[in-house]
C-alpha atoms as an extended CHARMM CRD file, in Angstrom:
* protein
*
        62  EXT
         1         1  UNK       CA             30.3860000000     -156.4160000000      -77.7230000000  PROA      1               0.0000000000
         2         2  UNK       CA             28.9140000000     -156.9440000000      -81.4430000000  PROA      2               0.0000000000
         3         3  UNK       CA             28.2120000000     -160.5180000000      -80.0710000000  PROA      3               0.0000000000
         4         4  UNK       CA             26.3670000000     -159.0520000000      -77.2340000000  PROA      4               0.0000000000
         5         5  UNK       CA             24.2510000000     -156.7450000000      -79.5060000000  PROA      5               0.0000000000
         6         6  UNK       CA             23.6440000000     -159.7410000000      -82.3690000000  PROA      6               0.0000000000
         7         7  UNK       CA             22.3190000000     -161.9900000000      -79.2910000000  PROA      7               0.0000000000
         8         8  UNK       CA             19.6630000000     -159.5340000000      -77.7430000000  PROA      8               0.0000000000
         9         9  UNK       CA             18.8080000000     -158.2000000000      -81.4950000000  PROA      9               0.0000000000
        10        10  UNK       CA             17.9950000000     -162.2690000000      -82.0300000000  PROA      10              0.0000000000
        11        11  UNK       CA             16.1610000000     -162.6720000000      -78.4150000000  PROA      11              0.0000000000
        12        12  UNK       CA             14.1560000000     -159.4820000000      -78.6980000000  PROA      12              0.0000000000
        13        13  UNK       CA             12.6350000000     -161.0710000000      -82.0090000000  PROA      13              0.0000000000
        14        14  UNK       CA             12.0460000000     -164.4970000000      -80.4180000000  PROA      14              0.0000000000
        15        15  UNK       CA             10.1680000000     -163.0800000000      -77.8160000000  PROA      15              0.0000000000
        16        16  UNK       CA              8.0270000000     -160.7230000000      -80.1740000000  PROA      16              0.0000000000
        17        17  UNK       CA              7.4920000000     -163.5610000000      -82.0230000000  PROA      17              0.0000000000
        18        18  UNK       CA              6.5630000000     -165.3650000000      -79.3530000000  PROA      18              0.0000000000
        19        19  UNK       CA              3.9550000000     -162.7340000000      -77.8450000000  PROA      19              0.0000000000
        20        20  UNK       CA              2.1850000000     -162.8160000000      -81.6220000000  PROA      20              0.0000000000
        21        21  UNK       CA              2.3040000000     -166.4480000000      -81.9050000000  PROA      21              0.0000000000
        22        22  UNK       CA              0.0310000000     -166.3490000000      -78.7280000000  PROA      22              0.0000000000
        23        23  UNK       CA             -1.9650000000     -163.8850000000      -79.5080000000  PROA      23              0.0000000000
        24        24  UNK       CA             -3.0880000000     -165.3240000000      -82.7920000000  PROA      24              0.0000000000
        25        25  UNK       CA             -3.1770000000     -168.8410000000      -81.1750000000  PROA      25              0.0000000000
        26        26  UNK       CA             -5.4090000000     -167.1840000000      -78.1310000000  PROA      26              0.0000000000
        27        27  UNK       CA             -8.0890000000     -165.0500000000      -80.8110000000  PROA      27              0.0000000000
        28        28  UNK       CA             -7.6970000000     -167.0130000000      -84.3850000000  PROA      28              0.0000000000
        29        29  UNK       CA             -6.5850000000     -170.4200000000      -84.7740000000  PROA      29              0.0000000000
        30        30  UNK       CA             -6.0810000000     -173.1100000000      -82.0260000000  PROA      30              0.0000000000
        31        31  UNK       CA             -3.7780000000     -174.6890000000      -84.3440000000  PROA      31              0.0000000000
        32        32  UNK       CA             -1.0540000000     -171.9600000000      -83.3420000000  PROA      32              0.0000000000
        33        33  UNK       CA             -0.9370000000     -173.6940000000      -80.2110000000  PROA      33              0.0000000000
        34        34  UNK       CA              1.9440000000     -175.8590000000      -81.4740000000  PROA      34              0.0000000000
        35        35  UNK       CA              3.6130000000     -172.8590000000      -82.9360000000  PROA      35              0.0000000000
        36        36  UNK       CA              3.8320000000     -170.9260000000      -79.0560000000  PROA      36              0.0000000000
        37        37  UNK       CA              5.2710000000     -174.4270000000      -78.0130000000  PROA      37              0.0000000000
        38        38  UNK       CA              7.8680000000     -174.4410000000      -80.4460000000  PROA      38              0.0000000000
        39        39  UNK       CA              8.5350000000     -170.8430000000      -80.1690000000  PROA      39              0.0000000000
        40        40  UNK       CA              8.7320000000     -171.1330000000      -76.3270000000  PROA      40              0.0000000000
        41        41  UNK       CA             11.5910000000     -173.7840000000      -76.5530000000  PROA      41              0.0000000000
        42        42  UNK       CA             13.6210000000     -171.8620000000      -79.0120000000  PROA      42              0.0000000000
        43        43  UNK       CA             13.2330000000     -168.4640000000      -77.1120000000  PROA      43              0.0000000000
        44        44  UNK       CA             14.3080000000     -170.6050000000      -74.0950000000  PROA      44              0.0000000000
        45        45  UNK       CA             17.2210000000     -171.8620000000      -75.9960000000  PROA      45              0.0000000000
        46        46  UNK       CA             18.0580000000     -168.1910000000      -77.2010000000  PROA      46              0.0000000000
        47        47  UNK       CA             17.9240000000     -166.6770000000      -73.8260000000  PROA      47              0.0000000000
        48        48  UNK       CA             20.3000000000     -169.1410000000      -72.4460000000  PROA      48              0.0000000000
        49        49  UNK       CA             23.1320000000     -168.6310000000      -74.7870000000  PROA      49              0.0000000000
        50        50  UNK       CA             22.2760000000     -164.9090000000      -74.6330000000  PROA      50              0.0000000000
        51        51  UNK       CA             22.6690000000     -164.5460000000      -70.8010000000  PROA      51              0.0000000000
        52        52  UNK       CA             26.0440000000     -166.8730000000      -71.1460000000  PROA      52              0.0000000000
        53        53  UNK       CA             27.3480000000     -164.5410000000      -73.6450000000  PROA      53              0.0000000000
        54        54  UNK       CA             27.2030000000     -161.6020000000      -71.3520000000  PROA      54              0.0000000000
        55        55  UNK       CA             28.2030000000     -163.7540000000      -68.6110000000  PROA      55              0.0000000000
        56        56  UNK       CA             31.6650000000     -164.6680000000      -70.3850000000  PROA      56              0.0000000000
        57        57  UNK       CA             32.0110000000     -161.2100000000      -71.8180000000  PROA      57              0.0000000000
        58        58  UNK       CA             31.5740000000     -160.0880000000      -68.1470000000  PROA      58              0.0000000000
        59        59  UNK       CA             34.2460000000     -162.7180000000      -66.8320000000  PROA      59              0.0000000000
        60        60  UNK       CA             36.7560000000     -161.8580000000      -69.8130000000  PROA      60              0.0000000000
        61        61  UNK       CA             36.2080000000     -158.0090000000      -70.2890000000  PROA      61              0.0000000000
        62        62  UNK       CA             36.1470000000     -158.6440000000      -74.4790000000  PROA      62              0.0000000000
């Protein structure tokens, strides 16, 4: 369960970072553009071992 609540704790601050990273990219600086990208992939890469930890701990009930 602490697993669980350490994953969504780290993909609920990828994706906020995310949303700002676009935002300032989208009203500021152009140059943020490259941060979004990178943020994207690792928010991607987050999410999947997020949803494969509460896949297993739904398959093995710890």
């Amino acid at each position: 369960m602490r697993r669980i609540l350490t994953s969504s704790l780290i993909l609920i601050i990828c994706i906020l970072t995310l949303i700002s990273s676009f935002i300032l990219a989208e009203n500021l600086n152009h140059n943020y553009w490259w941060q979004v990208i990178g943020m994207g992939i690792v928010t991607f890469a987050v999410g999947r071992f997020y949803f494969h930890q509460v896949k297993s701990y739904h398959e093995n009930g710890k």
